[in-house]
C-alpha positions in Angstrom: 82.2 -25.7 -65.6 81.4 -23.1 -63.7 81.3 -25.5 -60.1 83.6 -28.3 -61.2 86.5 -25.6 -61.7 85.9 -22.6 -60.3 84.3 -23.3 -57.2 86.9 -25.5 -55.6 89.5 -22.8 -55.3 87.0 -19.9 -54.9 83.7 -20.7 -54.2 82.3 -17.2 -53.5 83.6 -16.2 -57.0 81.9 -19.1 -58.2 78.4 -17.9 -56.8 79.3 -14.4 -58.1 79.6 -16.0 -61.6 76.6 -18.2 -61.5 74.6 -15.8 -60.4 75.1 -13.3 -63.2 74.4 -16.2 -65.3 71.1 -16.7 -63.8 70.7 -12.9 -64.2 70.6 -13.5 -68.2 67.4 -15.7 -67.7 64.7 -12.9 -67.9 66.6 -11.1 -71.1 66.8 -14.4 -72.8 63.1 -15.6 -71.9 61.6 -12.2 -73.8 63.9 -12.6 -77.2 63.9 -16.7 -77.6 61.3 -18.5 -78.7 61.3 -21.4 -76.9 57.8 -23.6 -77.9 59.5 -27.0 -75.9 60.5 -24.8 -72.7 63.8 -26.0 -73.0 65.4 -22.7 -71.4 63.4 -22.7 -68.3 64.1 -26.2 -67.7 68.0 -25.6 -68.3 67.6 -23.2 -65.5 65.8 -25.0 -63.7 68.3 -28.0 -63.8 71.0 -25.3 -62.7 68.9 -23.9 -59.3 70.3 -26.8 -57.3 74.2 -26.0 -57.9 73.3 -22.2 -57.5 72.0 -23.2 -54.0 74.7 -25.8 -52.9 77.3 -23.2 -53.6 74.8 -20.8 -51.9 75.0 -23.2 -48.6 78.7 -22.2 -47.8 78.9 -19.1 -48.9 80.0 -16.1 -46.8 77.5 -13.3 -46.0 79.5 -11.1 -49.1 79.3 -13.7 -51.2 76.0 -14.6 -50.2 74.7 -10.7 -50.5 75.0 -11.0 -54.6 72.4 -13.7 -54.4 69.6 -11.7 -51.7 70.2 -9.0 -54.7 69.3 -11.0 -57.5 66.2 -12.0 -55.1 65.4 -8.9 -55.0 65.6 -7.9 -58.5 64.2 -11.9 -59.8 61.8 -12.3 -57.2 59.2 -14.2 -59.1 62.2 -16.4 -61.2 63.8 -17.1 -57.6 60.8 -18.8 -56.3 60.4 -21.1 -59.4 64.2 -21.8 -58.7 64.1 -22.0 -55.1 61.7 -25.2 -55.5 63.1 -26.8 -57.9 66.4 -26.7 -56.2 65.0 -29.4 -53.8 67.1 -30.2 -50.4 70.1 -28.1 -51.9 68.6 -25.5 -50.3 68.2 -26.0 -46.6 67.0 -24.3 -43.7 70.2 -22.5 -42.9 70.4 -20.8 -46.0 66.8 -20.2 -46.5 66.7 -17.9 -42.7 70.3 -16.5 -44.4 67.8 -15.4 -47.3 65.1 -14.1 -45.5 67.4 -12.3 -43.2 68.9 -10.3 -45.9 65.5 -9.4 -47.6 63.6 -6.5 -46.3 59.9 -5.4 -45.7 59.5 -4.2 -49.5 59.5 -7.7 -50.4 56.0 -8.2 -49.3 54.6 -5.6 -51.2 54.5 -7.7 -54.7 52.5 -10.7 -55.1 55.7 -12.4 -56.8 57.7 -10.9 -53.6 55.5 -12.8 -51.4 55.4 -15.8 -53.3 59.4 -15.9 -53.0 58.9 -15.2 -49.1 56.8 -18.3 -48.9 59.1 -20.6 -50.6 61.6 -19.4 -48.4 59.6 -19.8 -45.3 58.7 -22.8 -45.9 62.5 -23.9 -46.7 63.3 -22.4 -43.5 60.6 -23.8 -41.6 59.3 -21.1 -40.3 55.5 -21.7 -40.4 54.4 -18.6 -38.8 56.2 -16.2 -41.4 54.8 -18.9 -43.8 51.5 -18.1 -42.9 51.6 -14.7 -42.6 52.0 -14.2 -46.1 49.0 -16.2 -47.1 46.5 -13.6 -47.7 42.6 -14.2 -46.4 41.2 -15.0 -50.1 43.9 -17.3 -50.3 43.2 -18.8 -47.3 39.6 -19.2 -48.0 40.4 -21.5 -50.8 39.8 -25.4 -49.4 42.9 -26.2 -51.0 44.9 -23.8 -49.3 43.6 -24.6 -46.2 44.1 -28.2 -46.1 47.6 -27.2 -46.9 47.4 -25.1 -44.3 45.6 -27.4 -41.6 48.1 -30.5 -42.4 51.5 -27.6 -41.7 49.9 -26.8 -38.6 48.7 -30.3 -37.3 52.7 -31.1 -37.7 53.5 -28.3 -35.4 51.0 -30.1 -32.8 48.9 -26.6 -33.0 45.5 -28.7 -33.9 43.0 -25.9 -32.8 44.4 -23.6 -35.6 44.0 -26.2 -38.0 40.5 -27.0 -37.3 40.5 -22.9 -37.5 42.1 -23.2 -41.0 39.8 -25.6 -42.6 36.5 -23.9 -41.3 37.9 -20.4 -42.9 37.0 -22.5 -46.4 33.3 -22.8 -45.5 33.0 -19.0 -45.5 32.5 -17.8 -48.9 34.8 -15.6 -50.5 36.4 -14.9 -54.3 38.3 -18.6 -54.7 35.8 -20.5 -52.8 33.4 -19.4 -54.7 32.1 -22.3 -56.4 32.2 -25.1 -53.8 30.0 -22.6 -51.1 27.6 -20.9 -53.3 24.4 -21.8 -55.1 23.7 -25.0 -52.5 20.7 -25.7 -51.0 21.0 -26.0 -47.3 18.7 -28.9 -47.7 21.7 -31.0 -49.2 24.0 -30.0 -46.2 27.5 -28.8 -46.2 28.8 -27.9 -49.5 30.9 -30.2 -51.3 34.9 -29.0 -51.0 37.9 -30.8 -52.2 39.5 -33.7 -51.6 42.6 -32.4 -50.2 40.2 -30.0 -47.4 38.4 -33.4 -46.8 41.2 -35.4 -46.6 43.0 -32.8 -43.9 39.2 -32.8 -42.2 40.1 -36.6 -41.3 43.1 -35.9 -40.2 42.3 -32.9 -37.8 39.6 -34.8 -36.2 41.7 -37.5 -35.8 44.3 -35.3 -34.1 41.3 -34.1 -31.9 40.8 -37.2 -31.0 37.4 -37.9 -32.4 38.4 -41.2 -33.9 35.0 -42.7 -34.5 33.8 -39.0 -36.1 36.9 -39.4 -38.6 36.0 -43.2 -39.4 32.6 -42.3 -39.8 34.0 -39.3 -42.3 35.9 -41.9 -43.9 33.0 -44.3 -45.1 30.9 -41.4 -46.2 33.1 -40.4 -48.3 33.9 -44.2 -49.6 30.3 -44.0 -50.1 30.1 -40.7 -52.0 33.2 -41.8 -54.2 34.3 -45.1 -54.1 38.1 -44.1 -53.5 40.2 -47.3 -53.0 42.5 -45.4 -50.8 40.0 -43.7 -48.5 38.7 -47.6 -48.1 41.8 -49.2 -47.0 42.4 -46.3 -44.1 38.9 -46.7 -43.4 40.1 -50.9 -43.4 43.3 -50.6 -41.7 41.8 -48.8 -38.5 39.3 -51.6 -37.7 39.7 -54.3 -35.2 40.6 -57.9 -36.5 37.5 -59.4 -38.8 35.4 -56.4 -38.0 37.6 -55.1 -41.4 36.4 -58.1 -43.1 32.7 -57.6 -42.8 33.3 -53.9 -44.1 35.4 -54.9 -46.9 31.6 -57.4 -47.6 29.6 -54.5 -47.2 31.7 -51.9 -49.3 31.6 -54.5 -52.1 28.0 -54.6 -51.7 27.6 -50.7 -51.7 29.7 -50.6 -55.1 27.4 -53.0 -56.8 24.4 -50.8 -56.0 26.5 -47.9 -56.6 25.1 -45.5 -59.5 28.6 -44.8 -61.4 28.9 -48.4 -63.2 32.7 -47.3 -63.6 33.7 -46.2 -60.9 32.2 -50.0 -59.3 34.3 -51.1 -61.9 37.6 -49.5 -61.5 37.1 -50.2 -57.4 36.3 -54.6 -57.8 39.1 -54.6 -60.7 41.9 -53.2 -59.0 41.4 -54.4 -55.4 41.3 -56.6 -57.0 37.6 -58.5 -56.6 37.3 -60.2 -59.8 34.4 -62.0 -58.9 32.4 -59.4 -57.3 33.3 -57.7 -61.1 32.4 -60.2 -62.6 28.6 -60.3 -60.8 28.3 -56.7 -61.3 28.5 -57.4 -65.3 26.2 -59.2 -65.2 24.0 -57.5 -62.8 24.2 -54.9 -64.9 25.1 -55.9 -68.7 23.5 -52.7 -70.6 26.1 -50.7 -68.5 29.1 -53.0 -68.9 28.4 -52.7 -72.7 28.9 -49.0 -72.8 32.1 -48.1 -75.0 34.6 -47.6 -72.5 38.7 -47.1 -73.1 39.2 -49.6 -70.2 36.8 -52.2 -71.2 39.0 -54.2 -73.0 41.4 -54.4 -70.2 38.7 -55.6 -68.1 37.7 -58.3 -70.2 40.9 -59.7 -70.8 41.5 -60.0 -66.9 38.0 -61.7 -66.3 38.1 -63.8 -69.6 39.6 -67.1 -67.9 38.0 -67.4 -64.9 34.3 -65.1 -65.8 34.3 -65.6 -69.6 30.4 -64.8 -69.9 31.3 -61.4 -68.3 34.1 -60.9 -70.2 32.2 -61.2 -73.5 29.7 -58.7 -72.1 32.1 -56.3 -71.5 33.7 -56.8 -75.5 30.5 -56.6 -76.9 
């Protein structure tokens, strides 16, 4: 009601009033009991007509909404995402402008920053508020590598993912308590996936397709196997694809073989690898069924293997 009649004739107003109504969230959150989460998402639902009357505002209008920031920094961020492209770079810099330094001296204030930032498109505020034990999380820095290889600024990306391999308090568990005699620590995949992509970037092309296998190898990801695929020369993808389906079959996770050959799909190659390896397939499995419904006309002895 608020934007279909009241914004038309005085749109500022209409910010003013929405506003205040966003203001009742953090009263209502502490005395409701809301087991669904019905009145975050209502709110939620809201944050993109706050931010569309937000986008034309006037800087007075405007100023009520930098306070509620202020106040609602941590409610603001949630909001500020799930606004979506209602909230654009213009408005996001009109934000920021009308913050000031105390901002950064909450975590939630910081988190709001970001979202901002980011909004914006202003990657070096963005990563000025990433703290170094946030930045030492593989996670975080493949998100931080892939925002920087956009920019073009590759060195600082290869810069962002090596900060992961140093240990700190959220690494933690992917660089301690290895034995340098199995090499470099297992990370994530979103730090390995950005690792392809900077070295890619850097030009070594054959270091990142050589990343690539060893990591179809490791995993038998169907997605890492077509980019390893697609980058190949005419037929030279075809003898891969031959030896990746030969590497599955020998592969130790029976499943994982499984869920590869089945939705390539490569029935047949399923198909031998049941009955390579029957006391395996006959392991209770939620998906077994499926399987042996799809092999049963054309690879009925390996379908019955897998139903047994």
């Amino acid at each position: 009601m608020i934007v279909e009649r009241l914004a038309p004739e005085a749109p500022g107003e209409a910010l003013a009033v929405l506003v205040r109504w966003f203001d009742l969230y953090s009263g209502l959150s502490a005395r409701v009991k809301d087991t669904k989460g019905e009145l975050p998402a209502a709110f939620e639902a809201a944050a993109p007509e706050l931010f569309t009357l937000a986008e034309t505002a006037g800087d007075e209008a405007l100023r009520d909404l930098v306070d509620a920031l202020r106040r609602h920094p941590q409610d603001y961020a949630r909001w500020a995402s799930a606004a979506g492209e209602t909230l654009g770079p213009r408005t996001a810099r009109r934000l920021l402008d009308g913050l000031d330094a105390s901002a950064r001296k909450t975590p939630a204030g910081r988190n709001l920053l970001r979202r901002l930032a980011d909004k914006a498109g202003d990657l070096d505020l963005w990563l000025s508020l990433v703290t170094p034990e946030q930045a030492g999380s593989p996670d975080i820095a493949a998100d931080i590598a892939r925002r920087l290889l956009d920019a073009g600024r590759v060195a600082e990306a290869r810069a962002a993912l090596e900060a992961a391999l140093s240990p700190s308090p959220l690494n933690r568990p992917w660089t301690f308590g290895h034995s340098p005699k199995n090499g470099a620590p297992r990370l994530t995949p979103a730090w390995e996936a950005a690792s392809i992509e900077v070295l890619d970037a850097e030009g070594s092309r054959q270091e990142a397709q050589d990343l690539r296998w060893s990591l179809f190898e490791r995993d038998l990801s169907a997605p890492v196997l077509r980019d390893y695929l697609s980058r190949l020369p005419d037929f030279d993808d075809v003898e891969a694809l031959d030896r990746a389906f030969v590497h599955a079959a020998s592969h130790p996770d029976f499943e994982a073989a499984m869920r590869l050959l089945m939705d390539w799909p490569a029935h047949r190659e399923a198909a031998a690898l049941v009955l390579a390896r029957p006391r395996e397939a006959r392991q209770a499995r939620p998906v077994s069924a499926d399987w042996a419904s799809r092999l049963a006309q054309r690879y009925p002895e390996a379908a019955d293997i897998l139903a047994s």
